[in-house]
Structures are given as C-alpha cells and as structure tokens.
N, C-alpha and C positions, 0 to 999 in steps of 0.2 A: 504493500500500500504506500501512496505517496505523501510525503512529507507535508505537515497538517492537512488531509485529507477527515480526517477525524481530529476534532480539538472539543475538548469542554467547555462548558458555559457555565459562568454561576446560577444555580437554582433557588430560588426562594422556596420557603413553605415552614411550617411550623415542625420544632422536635416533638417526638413523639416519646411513650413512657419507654422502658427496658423493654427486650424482646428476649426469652428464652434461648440461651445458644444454639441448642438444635432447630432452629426456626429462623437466626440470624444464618446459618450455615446454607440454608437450603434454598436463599433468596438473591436476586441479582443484585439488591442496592440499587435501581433504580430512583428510588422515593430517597429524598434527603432525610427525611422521618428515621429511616432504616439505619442511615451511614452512622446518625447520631445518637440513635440508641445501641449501635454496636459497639460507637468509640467509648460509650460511656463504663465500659467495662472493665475490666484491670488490662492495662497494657502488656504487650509481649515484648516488645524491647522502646527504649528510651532512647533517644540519641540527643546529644547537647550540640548545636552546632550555631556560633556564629551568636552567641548571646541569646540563641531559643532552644527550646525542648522541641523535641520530635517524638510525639507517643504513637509506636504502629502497635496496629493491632492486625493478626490476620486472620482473616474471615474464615478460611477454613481450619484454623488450628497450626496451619502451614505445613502440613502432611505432606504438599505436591510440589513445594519448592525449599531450596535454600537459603536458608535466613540468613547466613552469612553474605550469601552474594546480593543477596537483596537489600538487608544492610550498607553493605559497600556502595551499592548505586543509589540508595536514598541521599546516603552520605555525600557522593560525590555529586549530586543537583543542589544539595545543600550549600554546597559550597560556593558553588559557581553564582548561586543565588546571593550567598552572604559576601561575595567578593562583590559585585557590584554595587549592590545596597551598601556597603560598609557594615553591615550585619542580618542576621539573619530577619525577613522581616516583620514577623510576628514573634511574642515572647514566648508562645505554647502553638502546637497546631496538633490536632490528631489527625493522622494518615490511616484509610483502612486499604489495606494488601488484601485483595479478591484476585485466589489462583483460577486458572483457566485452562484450555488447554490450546494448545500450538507452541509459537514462540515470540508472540506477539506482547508487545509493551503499550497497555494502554487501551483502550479510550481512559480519559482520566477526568477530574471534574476536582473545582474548588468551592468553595461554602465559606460563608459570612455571616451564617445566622445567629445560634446563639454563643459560638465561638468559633473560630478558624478552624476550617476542617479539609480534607480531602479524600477522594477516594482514588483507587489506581486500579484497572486489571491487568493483573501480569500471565503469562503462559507459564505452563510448568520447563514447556522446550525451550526457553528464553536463553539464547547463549550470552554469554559472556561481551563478546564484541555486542550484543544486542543492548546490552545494558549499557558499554562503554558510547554506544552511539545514541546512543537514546534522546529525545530532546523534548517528550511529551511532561515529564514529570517537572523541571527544572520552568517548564510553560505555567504550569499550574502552580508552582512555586512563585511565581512572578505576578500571579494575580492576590496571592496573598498583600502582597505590599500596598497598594490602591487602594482606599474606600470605594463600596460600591455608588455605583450613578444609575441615574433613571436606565430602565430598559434599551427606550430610543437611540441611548447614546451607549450602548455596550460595546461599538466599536473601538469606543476611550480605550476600555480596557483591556479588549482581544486582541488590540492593535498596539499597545503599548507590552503586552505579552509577547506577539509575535516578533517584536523589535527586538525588544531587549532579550530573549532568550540565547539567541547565539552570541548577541556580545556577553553575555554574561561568562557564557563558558568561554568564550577565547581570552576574556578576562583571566578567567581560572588557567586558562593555558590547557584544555581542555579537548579546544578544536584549533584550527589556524585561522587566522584572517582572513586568508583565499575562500574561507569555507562561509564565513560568516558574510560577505559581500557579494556569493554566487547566489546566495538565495534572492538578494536583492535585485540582482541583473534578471534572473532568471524565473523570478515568481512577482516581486513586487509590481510589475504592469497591471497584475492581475486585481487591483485595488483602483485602476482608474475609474470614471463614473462612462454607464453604458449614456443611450438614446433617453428612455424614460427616468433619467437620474435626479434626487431631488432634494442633495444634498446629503451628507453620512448622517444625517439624526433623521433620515425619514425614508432611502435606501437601507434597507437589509438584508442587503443578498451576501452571501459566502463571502464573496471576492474582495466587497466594498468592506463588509464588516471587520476581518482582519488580514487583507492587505492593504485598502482604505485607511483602515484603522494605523497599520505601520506607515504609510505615506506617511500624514501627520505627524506623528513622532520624526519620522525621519527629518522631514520639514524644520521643523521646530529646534530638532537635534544643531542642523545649518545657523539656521538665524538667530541663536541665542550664542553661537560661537561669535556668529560674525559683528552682531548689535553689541556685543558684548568685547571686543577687538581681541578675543582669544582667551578673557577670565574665568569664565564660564563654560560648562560643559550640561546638554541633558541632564546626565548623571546626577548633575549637582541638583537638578529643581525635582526629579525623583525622589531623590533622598530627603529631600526637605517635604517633601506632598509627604511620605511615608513616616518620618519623625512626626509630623502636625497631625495627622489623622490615626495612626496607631496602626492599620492596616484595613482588611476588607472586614471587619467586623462593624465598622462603623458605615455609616450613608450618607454621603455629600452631595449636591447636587454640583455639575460640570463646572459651573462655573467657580464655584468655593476649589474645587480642585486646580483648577489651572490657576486659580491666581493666588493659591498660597505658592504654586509652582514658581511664577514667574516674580512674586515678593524677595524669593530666596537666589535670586539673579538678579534683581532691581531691573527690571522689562516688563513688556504685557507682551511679549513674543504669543504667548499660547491663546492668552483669551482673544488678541487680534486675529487669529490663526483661526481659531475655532470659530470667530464670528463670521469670516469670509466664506470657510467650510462647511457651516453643521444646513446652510439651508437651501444650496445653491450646487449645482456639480461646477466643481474646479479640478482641471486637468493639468497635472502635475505634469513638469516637464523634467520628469524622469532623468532621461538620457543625458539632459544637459548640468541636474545635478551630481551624476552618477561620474559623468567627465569631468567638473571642478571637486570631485573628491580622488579625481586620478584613479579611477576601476573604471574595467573593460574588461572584457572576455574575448580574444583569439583564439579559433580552433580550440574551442571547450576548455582551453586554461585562462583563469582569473588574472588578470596581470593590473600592478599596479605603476601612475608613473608621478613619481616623489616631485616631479615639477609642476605639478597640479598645483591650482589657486587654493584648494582646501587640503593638499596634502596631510598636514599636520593633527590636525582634522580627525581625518581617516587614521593615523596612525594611533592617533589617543582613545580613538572610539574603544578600542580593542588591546590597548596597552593594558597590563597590571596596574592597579591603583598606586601599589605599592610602588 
C-alpha cells in the first residue's frame, strides 16, 4: 500500500465504562469508547520518553507479537517526535497495540478526549525493516502536539502531521533529507485545489485535506524564515502552539492556534496565510518554491543545489536541533 494511503483522523465521542478483557480482546476498536476503556486498565509496558510517559497496552495480551521489537519502534517514533518538538508532546499518552495478521503497520488513529490516547494495528508478520521504515505511528505522534480545531479545518492538522512527520525523523537522523523532500516533489501537487474548489475549510477531499493541508505549513515554513530574515524557523511557532495549548486534549478554534503561532515569531505569517487560504482555492506554485529551496529530482534521484535563494532553509529544515 502506498505511502499515506490510509492515515487516521481524530475521532470525537464520549468514554465509555470498563469493558471485560475477554470482550476488549475480541473487538476491532473501532469506537473511541472501546480504545478508552481498554487503556484504562493496568499497562503492559511504560516507556518514558522525551519528558512523557508512554503506557501501551496490548489488546491481545501480545501473544502474536514481540514486545520487544514493538517497544523498540514505539520508542524510536518517540523520539523522532521528541527531537522536533524539543520534547515529547504530551506528559502521558496511552497507546493501544491491536495484533493483526500480515505484516502490515497501521491504520493508526489519535484521540483528545478525555486524555491523549492512540491506537495502532500492527501485523504479527511485521519485519523488522517494516518497523524501521515505518512512518504511520511517528504521524499520529505529531497530532498529539496541536489542540484540536473545528472539523472544517482538520486539514490544520493532517497537514501539519503530514509535514512535519518526515522532518521529524531526518531530524532524528532516522531517514535522509533526499527522503524527506521526495515526498514533497513527488506527492505534494496532490494538495493543489481541483475545478469545484472552495477553499481548504470547505474542500474535503483526500488530497486537499492532507497535502493541502502540508502546502500551508510548507508555505508558512518559507515566509516566517524569510519575514523573519532567517531568526525564525516553523519549528519554532510549533513548539510555542504546543507549550501554550498543552496538546490535543484541549480545543482551540484556528484562529487562537495560529496566532499564538505567529506571537512566538513576532509575524501574523499564518493567520495572513490562512485568511487568503481557508475560503478561496489558491494555487501554490509548487515548483517555483521547490526550486528556491534548491530540490529537484533527475532521473528518480533527489538532488539538491546549495546555491538556491533558500538553500539554508532547506538545510535546517532537516538538521538536528542539537
């Protein structure tokens, strides 16, 4: 399957009381209800990562996989997550591990209701490289950080998920840079507005909602380096959205979000950004920002060229913080 072909969506709805083990075991977790009354039970392992707790719990007992290796690739989303953020971005989050079968990672789903939660299906055939490539969990990692926003505007967040997921891990040193700006040559178009487009708070299609959704970020990424003459990074008005709000347990409406963003840069980059975008189709001209951050693609290799107007840019997107 291809790369976010399947991504999760935050789901509302109310927790529900405990559910009997053998009755949590024998059910997919669709219902938030479900995920919550499962996590509420004594944890199977604990992981501290990045100034948060990680309580997993696994829905089958974990009879059908390796907790070790499952461990190990919680751990390593954890990270990748905590490098960018500067910490992990919730204090506590419960993760429920639903085994499967194949070798598949994923569909995965994050939660903001009565506390930070997620669910994840893994396969039991899940290799090793499968884990190491993985990029669905570290996605739903990254919605943690955000308070949630009205419906209409979900693309805020699946588009700010889609972005930041692979800087986060070439942050970590995790993937390369080549890997992290192919997607964007090569999938980002997919976020342009069609014929009947009517702006990203009133377009809800696939495309628009989270690579529409990464335009923007991408967008904003540019213009708060450039308005800013290089003091400023994204990075920096994330971290500040995600300090002021606590995470997705809380509910902001767009506008409260972007402009605690843009307070902790001294700009209105986002809320300007968003006012031209949320109501109208605006066609990004891609190619020409893709070429002043020096990326291209030749015969299927990523190529970067360091005399690009935004080289510098590019290179910090994706540098270790440290």
């Amino acid at each position: 399957m291809k790369r976010r072909q399947f991504l999760g969506a935050i789901v509302g709805g109310v927790a529900a009381a405990c559910l009997p083990s053998a009755e949590l075991s024998a059910q997919g977790f669709e219902d938030a209800r479900d995920v919550y009354a499962a996590l509420r039970g004594r944890p199977d392992l604990r992981l501290a990562i990045g100034g948060g707790d990680i309580f997993v719990v696994f829905a089958d007992g974990s009879s059908a996989l390796d907790r070790s290796r499952v461990a190990a690739w919680i751990q390593r989303s954890a990270v990748a997550v905590s490098t960018y953020f500067g910490r992990f971005p919730v204090e506590r989050v419960g993760l429920l591990v639903i085994a499967g079968e194949g070798d598949h990672v994923g569909p995965a789903t994050a939660y903001g209701i009565e506390s930070s939660a997620m669910r994840v299906h893994v396969g039991a055939a899940a290799s090793d490289a499968k884990f190491m490539n993985d990029w669905v969990l570290v996605h739903e990692m990254v919605h943690l950080a955000l308070p949630n926003v009205p419906r209409r505007s979900e693309w805020l967040l699946e588009g700010n998920a889609t972005y930041v997921e692979p800087i986060a891990r070439a942050q970590a040193g995790q993937i390369t840079p080549q890997a992290v700006w192919r997607w964007a040559v090569e999938d980002m178009s997919k976020g342009q507005p069609g014929p009947d487009d009517q702006g990203l708070d009133h377009t809800h299609t696939w495309g628009r909602t989270y690579w529409g959704g990464a335009m923007f970020w991408l967008l904003a990424e540019i213009a708060i380096y450039e308005k800013s003459a290089g003091r400023y990074r994204l990075q920096d008005a994330l971290r500040a959205i995600n300090r002021a709000s606590g995470g997705n347990t809380k509910f902001w409406e767009v506008e409260q979000v972007l402009a605690a963003g843009d307070a902790s840069v001294r700009l209105d980059v986002m809320t300007t950004l968003y006012n031209e975008m949320k109501d109208r189709p605006v066609h990004v001209d891609l190619d020409h920002a893709l070429q002043r951050l020096g990326i291209s693609e030749v015969d299927g290799e990523i190529r970067f060229d360091d005399g690009a107007p935004l080289a510098a840019l590019r290179r910090s997107i994706t540098a270790s913080p440290h």
